[in-house]
C-alpha positions in Angstrom: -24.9 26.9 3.9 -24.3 25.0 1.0 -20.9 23.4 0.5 -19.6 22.1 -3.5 -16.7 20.3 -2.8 -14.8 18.1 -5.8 -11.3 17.0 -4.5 -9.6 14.6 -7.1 -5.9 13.7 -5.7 -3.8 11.4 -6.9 -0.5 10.8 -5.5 2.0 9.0 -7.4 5.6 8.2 -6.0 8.0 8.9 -8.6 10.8 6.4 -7.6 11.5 5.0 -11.2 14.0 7.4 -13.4 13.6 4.5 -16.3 11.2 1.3 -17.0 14.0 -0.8 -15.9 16.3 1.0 -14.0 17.2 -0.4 -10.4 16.1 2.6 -8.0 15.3 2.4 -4.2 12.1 1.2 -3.9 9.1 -1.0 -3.0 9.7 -4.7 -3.9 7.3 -7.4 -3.0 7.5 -10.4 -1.6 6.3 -13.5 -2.9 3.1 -15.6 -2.4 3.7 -18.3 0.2 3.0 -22.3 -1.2 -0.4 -22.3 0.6 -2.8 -19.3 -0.6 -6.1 -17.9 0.5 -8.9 -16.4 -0.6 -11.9 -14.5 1.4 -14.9 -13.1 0.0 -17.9 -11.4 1.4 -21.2 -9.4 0.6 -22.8 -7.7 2.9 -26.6 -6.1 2.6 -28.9 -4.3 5.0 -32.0 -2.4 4.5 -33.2 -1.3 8.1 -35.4 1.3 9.9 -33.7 1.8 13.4 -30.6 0.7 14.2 -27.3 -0.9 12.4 -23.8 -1.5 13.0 -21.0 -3.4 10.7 -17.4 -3.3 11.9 -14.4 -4.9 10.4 -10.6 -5.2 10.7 -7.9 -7.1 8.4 -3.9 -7.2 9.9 -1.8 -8.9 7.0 1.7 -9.6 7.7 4.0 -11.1 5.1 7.3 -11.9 5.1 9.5 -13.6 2.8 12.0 -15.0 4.9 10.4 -14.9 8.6 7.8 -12.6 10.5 8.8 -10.8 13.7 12.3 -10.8 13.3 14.3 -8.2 14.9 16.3 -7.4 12.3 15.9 -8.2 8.4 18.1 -10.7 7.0 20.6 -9.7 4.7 21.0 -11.7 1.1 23.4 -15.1 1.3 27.1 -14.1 1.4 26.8 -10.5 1.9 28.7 -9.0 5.0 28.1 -5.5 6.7 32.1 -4.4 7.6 33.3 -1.0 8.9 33.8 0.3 5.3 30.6 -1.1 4.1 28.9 -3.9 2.7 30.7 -6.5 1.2 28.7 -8.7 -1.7 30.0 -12.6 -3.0 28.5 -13.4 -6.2 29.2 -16.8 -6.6 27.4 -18.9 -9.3 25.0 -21.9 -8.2 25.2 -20.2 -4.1 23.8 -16.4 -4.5 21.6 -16.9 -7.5 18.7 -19.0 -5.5 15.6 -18.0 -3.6 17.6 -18.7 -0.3 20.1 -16.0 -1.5 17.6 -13.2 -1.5 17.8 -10.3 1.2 14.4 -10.1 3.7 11.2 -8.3 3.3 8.2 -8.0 5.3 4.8 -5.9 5.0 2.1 -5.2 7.4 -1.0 -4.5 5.7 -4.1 -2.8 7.7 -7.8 -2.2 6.9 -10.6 -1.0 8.9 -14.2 -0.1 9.2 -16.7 1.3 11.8 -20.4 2.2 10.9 -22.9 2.9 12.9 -26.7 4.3 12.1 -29.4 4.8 14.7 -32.9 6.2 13.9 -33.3 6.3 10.5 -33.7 4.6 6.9 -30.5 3.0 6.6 -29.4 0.9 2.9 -25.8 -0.4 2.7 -24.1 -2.6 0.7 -20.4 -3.7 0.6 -18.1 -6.2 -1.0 -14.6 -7.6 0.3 -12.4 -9.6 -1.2 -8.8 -11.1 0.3 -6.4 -13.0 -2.2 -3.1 -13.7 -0.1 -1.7 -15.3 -3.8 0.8 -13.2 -6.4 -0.7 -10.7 -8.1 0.0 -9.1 -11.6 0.6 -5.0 -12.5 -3.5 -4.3 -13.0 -4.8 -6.6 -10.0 -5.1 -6.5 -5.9 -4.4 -8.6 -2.8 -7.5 -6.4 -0.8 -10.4 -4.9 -2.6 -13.3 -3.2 -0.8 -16.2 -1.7 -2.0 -18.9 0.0 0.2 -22.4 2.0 -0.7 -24.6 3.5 2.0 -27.5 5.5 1.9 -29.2 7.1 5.1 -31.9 9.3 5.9 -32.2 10.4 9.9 -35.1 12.5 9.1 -34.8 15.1 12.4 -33.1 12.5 14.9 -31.1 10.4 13.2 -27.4 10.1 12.3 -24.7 8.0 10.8 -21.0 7.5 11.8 -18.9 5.9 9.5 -14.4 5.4 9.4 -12.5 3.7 7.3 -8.7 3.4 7.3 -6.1 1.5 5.4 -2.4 1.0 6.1 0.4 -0.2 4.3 3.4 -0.7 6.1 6.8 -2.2 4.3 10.6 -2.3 5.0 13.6 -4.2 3.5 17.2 -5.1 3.4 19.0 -4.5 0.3 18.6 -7.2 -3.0 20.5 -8.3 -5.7 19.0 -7.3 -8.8 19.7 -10.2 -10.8 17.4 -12.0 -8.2 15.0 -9.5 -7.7 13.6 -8.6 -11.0 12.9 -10.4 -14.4 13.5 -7.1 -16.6 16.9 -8.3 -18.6 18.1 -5.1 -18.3 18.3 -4.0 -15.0 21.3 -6.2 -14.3 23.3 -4.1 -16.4 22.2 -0.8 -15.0 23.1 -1.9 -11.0 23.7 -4.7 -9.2 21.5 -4.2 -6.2 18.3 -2.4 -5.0 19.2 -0.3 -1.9 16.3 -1.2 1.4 13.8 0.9 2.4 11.3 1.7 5.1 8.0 2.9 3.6 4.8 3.7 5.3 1.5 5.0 4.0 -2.0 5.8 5.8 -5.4 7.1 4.2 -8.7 7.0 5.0 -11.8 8.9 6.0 -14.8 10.1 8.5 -18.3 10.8 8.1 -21.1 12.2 10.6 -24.3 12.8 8.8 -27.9 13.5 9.4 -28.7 12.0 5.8 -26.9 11.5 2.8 -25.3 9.4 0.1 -21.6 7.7 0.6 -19.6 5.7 -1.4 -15.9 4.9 -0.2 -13.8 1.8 -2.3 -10.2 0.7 -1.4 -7.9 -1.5 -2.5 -3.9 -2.4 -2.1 -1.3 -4.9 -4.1 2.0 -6.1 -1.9 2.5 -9.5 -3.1 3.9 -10.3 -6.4 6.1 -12.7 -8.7 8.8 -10.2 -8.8 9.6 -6.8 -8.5 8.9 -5.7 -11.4 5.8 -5.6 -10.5 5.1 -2.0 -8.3 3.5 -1.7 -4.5 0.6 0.2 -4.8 -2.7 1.6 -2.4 -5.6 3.8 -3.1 -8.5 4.6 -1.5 -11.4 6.9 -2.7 -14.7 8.6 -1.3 -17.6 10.0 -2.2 -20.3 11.9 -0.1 -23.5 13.2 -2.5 -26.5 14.5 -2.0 -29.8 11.8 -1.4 -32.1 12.3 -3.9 -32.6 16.3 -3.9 -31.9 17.2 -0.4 -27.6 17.8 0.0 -25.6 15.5 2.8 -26.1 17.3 6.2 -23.4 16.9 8.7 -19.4 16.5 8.3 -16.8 14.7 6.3 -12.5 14.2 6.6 -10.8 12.4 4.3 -6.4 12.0 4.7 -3.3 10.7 3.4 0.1 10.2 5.5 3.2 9.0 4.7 6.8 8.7 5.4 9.4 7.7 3.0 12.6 6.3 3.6 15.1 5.3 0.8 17.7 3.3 0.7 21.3 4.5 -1.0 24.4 1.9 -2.0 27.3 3.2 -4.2 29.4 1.1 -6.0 33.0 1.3 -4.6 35.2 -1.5 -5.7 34.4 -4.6 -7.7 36.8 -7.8 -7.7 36.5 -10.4 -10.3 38.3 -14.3 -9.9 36.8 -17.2 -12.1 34.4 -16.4 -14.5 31.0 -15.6 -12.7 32.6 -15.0 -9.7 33.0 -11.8 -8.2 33.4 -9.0 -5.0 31.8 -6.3 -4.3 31.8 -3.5 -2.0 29.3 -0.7 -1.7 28.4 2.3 0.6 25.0 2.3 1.9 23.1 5.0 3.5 19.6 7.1 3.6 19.4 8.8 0.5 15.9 9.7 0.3 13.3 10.9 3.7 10.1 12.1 2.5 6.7 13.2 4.3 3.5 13.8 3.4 0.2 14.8 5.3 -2.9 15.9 4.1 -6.8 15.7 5.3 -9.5 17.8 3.6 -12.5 18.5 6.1 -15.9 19.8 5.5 -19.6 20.8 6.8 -22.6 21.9 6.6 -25.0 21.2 3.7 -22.8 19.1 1.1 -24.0 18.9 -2.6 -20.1 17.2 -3.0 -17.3 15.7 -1.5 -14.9 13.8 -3.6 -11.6 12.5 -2.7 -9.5 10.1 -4.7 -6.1 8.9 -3.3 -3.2 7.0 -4.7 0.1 5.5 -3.8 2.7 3.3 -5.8 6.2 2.7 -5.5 8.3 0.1 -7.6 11.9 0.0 -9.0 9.7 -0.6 -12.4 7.0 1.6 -12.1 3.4 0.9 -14.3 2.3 4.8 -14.1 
């Protein structure tokens, strides 16, 4: 049986009606003081046996981790009819002032190869530190190539998580677009979670699996995103034998707040009041499987979410 199998899926959540327009959605937090960075290479040529394993939990916060509940922004109240927002020059507009967020960010790995001709190389690369539109936080890169002959077989899984949730923010503190101000005052929470990943069980074959995820940033401007991406080909002439899954899960949750009243006293001073609900709840599931004799499989997997959106 010979399977051709070319998947190329992006995903791309459209959460931005305008390049600056204040929307539910992801927004970072920033880089604390103290940053780090962790590299490594790893490279294996072996006849026999071979295991790498691996696991990365990131959490982030940027007020405190493990709190029970987030933290709402200085001088903002929750009341029976609402939320009620001061705006008072000097007080609210200060990085004490902003509302909570935190993100827990996931990644691993298990490979495993017994009885055969087993080559793999992979690079990792950890930057805790604020990262621009077109860079990463976690980068990984993998290549593996196995031959089991009759008896042998490889198992590799990879999975990556990104996890975030947040109380509302005022805009004016949130995002350095000029413009946004004067769209909306403040960016609603959220409670976003995405999972993707894959499987493989082969007799022999060629693999090539990279991921990669941003959640750390200057501003929010500057969109949440994840991707991951596989690739099972044949080795040399002979097609993959054995099985591959690859997945993407999700569930959305977007914050709503509509203006109801705003009360003005000296200049730069003001009061507002706003409704605030769930206004968006969104699922997604999908995982691609296959067997047999594979000439192909190709999966490519995206996620980003941002008030100001690069894609």
């Amino acid at each position: 049986m010979h399977i051709l199998l070319n998947n190329r899926f992006f995903f791309i959540l459209l959460l931005a009606l305008a390049m600056c327009y204040p929307v539910p959605a992801d927004h970072v937090p920033q880089q604390t003081p103290e940053t780090q960075v962790l590299n490594t290479v790893t490279s294996i040529q072996v006849a026999g046996l071979a295991s790498e394993s691996e696991d990365i939990v990131w959490q982030l916060s940027s007020r405190e981790l493990d709190n029970r509940s987030l933290s709402m922004p200085f001088l903002s109240f929750l009341t029976p009819n609402g939320i009620v927002v001061w705006n008072i020059p000097g007080v609210t507009t200060n990085a004490g002032a902003t509302g909570e967020t935190q993100y827990t960010v996931s990644y691993s790995e298990d490979t495993f190869s017994d009885q055969g001709s087993f080559r793999y190389v992979k690079q990792n690369s950890l930057d805790t530190s604020n990262k621009p539109s077109n860079q990463e936080n976690i980068r990984t890169d993998k290549i593996v190539a196995f031959d089991g002959a009759t008896t042998g077989r490889m198992t590799s899984s990879e999975d990556l998580l990104v996890d975030g949730a947040s109380e509302f923010e005022r805009t004016s503190e949130a995002i350095i677009c000029p413009f946004a101000s004067a769209i909306g005052g403040v960016i609603p929470p959220f409670c976003n979670i995405v999972e993707m990943g894959s499987a493989v069980d082969i007799r022999d074959g060629a693999l090539h699996t990279s991921s990669g995820e941003r959640s750390v940033a200057v501003s929010a401007d500057v969109p949440v995103e994840a991707g991951y991406s596989i690739v099972l080909s044949s080795l040399e002439e002979s097609p993959a034998s054995g099985s591959a899954t690859a997945y993407m899960h999700s569930r959305l949750q977007e914050g709503k707040m509509q203006l109801i009243k705003t009360i003005y006293g000296p200049p730069g001073f003001s009061l507002e009041q706003y409704t605030v609900g769930n206004g968006v709840v969104f699922t997604y599931s999908e995982e691609t499987t296959t067997s047999g004799e594979i000439s192909c499989f190709s999966k490519d997997m995206r996620y980003e979410s941002g008030v100001r959106r690069v894609s």
